[in-house]
Backbone as ProteinMPNN parsed JSONL, in Angstrom:
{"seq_chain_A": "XXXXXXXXXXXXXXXXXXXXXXXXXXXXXXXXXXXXXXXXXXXXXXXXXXXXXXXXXXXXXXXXXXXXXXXXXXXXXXXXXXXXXXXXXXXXXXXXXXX", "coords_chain_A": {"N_chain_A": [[0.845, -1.168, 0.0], [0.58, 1.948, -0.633], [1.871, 5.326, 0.551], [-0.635, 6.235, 3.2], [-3.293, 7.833, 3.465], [-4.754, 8.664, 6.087], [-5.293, 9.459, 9.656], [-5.348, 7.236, 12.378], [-7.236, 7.984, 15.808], [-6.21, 8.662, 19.034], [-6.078, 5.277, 20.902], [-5.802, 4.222, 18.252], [-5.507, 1.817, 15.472], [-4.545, 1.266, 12.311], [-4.793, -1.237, 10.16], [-3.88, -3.404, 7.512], [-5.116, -6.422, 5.978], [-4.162, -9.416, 5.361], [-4.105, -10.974, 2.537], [-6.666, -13.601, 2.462], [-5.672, -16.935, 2.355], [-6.649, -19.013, -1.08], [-6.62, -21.252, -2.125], [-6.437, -24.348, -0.288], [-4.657, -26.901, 1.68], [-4.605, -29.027, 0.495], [-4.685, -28.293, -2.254], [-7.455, -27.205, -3.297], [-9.593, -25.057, -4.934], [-10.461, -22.443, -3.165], [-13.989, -20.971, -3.148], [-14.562, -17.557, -3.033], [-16.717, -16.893, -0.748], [-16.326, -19.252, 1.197], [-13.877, -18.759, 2.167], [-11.491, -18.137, 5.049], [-11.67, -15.347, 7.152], [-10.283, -12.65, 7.302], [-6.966, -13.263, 9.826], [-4.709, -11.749, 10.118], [-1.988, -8.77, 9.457], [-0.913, -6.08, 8.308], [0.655, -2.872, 9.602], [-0.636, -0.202, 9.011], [-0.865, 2.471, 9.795], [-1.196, 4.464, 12.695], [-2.101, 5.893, 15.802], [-1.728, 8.772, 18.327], [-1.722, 7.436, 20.71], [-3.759, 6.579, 23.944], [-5.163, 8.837, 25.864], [-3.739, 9.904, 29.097], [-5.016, 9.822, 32.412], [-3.754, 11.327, 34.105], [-2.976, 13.257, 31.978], [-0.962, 12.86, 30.16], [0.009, 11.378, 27.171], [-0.576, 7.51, 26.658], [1.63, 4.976, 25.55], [1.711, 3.938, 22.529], [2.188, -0.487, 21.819], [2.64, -0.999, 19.394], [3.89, -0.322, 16.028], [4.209, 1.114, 12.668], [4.362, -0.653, 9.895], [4.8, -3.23, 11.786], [3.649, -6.578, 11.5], [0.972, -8.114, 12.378], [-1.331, -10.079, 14.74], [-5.036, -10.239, 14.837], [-8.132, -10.305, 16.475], [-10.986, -12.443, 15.181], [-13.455, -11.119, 14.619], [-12.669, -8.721, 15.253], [-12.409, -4.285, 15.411], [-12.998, -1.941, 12.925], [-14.372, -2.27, 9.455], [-13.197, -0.311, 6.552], [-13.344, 1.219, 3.185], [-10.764, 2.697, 1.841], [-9.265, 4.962, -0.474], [-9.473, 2.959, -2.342], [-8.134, 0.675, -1.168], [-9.288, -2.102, 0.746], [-9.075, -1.684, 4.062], [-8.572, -2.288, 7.938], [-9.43, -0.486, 11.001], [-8.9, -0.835, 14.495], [-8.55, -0.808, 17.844], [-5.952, -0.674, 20.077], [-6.4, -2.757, 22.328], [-7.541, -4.746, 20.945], [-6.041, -5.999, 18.763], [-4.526, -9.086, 18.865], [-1.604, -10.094, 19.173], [1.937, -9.915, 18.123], [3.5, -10.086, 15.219], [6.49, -11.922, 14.957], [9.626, -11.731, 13.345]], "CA_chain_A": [[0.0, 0.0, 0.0], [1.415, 3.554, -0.911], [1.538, 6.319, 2.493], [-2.033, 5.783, 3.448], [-4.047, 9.022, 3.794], [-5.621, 9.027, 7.128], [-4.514, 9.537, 11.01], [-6.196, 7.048, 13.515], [-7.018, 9.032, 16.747], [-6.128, 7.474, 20.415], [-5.445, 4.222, 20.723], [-6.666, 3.124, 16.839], [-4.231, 1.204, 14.749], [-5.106, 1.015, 11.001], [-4.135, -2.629, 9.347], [-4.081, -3.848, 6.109], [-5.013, -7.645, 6.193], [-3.036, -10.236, 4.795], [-5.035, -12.077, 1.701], [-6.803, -14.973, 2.953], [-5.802, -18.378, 1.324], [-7.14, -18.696, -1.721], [-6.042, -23.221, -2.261], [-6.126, -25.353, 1.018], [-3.283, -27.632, 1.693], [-4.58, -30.234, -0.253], [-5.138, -27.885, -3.349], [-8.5, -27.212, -3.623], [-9.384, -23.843, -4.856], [-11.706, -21.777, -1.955], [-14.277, -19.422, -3.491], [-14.915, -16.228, -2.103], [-17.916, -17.537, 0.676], [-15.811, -20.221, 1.997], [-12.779, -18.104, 2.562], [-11.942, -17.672, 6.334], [-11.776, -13.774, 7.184], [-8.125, -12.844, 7.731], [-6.742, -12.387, 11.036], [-3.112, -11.304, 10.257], [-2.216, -7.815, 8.957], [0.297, -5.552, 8.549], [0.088, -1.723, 10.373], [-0.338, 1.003, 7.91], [-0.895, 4.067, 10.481], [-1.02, 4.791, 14.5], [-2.907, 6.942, 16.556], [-0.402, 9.577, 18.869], [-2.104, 7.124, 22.305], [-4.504, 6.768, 24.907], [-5.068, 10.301, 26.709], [-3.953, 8.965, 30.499], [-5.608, 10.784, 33.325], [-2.536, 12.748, 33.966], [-2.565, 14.23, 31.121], [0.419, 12.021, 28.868], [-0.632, 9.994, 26.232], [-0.256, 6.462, 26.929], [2.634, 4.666, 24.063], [1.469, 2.139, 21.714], [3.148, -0.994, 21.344], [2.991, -1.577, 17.947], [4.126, 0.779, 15.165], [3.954, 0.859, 11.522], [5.14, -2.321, 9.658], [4.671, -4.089, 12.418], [2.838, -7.991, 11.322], [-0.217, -8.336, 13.502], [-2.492, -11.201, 14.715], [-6.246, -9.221, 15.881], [-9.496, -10.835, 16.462], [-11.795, -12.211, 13.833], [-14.682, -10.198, 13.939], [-13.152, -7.14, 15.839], [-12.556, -3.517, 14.589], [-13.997, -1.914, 11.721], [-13.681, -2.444, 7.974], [-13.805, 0.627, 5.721], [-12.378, 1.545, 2.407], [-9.284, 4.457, 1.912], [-8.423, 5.471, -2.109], [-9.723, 1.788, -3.139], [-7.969, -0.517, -0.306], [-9.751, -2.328, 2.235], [-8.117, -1.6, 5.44], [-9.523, -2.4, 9.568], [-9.325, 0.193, 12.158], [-8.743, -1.658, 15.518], [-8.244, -0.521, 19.184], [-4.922, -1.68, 20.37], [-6.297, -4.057, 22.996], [-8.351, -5.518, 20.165], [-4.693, -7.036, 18.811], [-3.491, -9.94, 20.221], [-0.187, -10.665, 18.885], [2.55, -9.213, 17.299], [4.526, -11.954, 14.549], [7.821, -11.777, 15.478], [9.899, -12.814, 11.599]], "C_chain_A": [[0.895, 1.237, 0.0], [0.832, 4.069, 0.723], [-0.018, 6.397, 1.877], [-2.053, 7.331, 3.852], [-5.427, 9.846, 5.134], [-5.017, 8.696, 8.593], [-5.388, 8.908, 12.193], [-6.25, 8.164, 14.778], [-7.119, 7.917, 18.071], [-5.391, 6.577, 20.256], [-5.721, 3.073, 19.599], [-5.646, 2.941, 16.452], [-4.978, 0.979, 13.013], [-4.216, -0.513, 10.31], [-4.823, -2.393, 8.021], [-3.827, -5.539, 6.007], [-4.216, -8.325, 4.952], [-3.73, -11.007, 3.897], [-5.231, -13.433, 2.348], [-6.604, -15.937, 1.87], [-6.993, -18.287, 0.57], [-7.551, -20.449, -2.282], [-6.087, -23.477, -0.355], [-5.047, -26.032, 0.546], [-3.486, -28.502, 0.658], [-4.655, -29.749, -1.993], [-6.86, -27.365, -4.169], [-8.69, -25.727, -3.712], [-10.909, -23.207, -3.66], [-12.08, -20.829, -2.955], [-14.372, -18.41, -2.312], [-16.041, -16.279, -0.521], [-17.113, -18.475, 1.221], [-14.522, -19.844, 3.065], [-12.791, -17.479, 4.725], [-11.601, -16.295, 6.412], [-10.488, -13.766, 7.853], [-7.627, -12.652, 9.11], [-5.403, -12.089, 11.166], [-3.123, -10.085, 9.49], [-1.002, -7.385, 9.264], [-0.265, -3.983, 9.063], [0.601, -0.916, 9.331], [-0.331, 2.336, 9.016], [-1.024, 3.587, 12.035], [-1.7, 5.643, 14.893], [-1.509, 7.345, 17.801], [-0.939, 8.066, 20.456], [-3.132, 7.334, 23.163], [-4.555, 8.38, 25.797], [-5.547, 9.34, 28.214], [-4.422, 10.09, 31.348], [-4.71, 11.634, 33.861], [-2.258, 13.466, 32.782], [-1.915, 14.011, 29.948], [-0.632, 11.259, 28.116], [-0.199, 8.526, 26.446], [0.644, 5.668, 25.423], [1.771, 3.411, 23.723], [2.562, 1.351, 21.498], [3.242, -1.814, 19.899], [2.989, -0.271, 16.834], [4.013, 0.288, 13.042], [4.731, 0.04, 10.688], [5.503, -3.15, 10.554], [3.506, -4.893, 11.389], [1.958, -8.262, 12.253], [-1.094, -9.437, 13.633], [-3.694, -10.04, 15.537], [-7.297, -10.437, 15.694], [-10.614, -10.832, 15.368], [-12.8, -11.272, 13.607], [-13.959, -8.728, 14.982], [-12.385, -5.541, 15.291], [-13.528, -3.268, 13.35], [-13.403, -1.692, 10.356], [-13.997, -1.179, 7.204], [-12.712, 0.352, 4.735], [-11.866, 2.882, 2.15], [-8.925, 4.356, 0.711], [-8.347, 3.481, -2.545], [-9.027, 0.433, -2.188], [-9.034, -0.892, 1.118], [-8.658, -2.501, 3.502], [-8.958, -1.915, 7.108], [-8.996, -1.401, 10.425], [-9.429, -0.309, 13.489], [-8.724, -0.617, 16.384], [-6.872, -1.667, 19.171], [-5.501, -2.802, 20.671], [-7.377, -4.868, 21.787], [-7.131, -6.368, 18.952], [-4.301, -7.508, 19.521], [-2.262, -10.593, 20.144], [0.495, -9.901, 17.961], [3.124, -10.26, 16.517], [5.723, -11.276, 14.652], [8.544, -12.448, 14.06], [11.172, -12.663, 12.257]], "O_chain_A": [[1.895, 1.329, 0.712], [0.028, 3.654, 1.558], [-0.457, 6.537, 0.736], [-1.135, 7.94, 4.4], [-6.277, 10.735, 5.175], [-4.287, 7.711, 8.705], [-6.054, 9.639, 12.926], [-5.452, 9.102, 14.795], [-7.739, 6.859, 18.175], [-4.298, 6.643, 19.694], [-5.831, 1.849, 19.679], [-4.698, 3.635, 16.819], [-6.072, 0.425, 12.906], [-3.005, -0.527, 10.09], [-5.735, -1.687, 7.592], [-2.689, -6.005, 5.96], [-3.803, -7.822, 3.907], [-4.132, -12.018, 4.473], [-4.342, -14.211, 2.695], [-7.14, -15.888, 0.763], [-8.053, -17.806, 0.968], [-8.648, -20.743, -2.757], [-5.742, -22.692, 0.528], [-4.531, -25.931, -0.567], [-2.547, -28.751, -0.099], [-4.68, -30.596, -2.886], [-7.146, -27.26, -5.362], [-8.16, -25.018, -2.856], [-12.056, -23.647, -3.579], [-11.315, -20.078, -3.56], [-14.275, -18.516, -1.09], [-15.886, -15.647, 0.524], [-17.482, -18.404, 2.393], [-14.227, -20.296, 4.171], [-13.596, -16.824, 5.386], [-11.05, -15.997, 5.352], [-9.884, -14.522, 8.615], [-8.027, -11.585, 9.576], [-4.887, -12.153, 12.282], [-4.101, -9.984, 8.75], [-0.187, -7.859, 10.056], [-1.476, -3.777, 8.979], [1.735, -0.851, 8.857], [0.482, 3.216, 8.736], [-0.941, 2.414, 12.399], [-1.997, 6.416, 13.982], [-0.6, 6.575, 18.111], [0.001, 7.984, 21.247], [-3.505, 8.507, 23.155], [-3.498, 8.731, 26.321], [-6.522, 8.663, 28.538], [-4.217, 11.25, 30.988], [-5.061, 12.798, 34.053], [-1.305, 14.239, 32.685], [-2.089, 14.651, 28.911], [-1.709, 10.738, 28.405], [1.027, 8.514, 26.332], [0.182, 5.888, 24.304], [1.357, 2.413, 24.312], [3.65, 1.799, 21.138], [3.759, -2.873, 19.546], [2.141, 0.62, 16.873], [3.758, -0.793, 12.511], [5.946, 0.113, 10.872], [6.472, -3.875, 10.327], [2.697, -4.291, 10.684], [2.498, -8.842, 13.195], [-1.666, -9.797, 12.604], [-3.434, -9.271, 16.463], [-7.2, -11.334, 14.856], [-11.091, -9.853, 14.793], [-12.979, -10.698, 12.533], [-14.71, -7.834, 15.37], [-11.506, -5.864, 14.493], [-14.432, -3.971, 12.899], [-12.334, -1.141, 10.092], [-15.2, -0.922, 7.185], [-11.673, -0.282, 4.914], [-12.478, 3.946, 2.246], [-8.052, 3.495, 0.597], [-7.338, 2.9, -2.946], [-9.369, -0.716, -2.47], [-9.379, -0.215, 2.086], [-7.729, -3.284, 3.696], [-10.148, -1.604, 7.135], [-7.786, -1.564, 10.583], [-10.619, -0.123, 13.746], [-8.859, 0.515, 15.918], [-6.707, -2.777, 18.665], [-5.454, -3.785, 19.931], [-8.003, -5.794, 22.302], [-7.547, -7.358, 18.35], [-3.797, -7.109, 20.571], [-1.896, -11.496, 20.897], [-0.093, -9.27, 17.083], [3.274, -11.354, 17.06], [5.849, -10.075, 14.413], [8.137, -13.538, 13.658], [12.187, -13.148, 11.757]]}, "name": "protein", "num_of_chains": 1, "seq": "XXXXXXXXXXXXXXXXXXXXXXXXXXXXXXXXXXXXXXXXXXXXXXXXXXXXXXXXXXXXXXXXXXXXXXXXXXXXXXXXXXXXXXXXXXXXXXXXXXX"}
């Protein structure tokens, strides 16, 4: 994806999921309805942090090109200049992939 054109706010993280398999192991091609919904992604944008009750922003720990595992159904899906991308809450990622 080219620099993405929009600035989560807080603690939002913008992904860009990872194409779901398209063949199973054994070769079989999946259409489009069978396909499981992706849960890996890579981080296109950041939000500056949580506003903490003192006042600081709280740090995110994941930054841009970070590899992400998040929850199947959570965040929200919109489209940005023709890509589908998910808007998350941090705690709504639950893994970082470590390569």
């Amino acid at each position: 994806m080219s620099k993405i054109k929009i600035r989560p706010l807080d603690d939002r993280v913008v992904v860009e999921p990872i194409a779901a398999e398209e063949k199973t192991a054994g070769g079989i091609v999946l259409p489009d309805t069978a396909r499981e919904k992706p849960q890996r992604g890579t981080v296109v944008a950041v939000g500056p942090g949580r506003l903490l009750d003192s006042g600081k922003r709280g740090e995110l720990s994941v930054s841009v090109g970070d590899e992400v595992i998040y929850g199947k159904y959570g965040g929200s899906d919109i489209e940005i200049d023709g890509e589908e991308v998910k808007i998350l809450r941090e705690s709504d990622i639950l893994a970082k992939v470590i390569s």
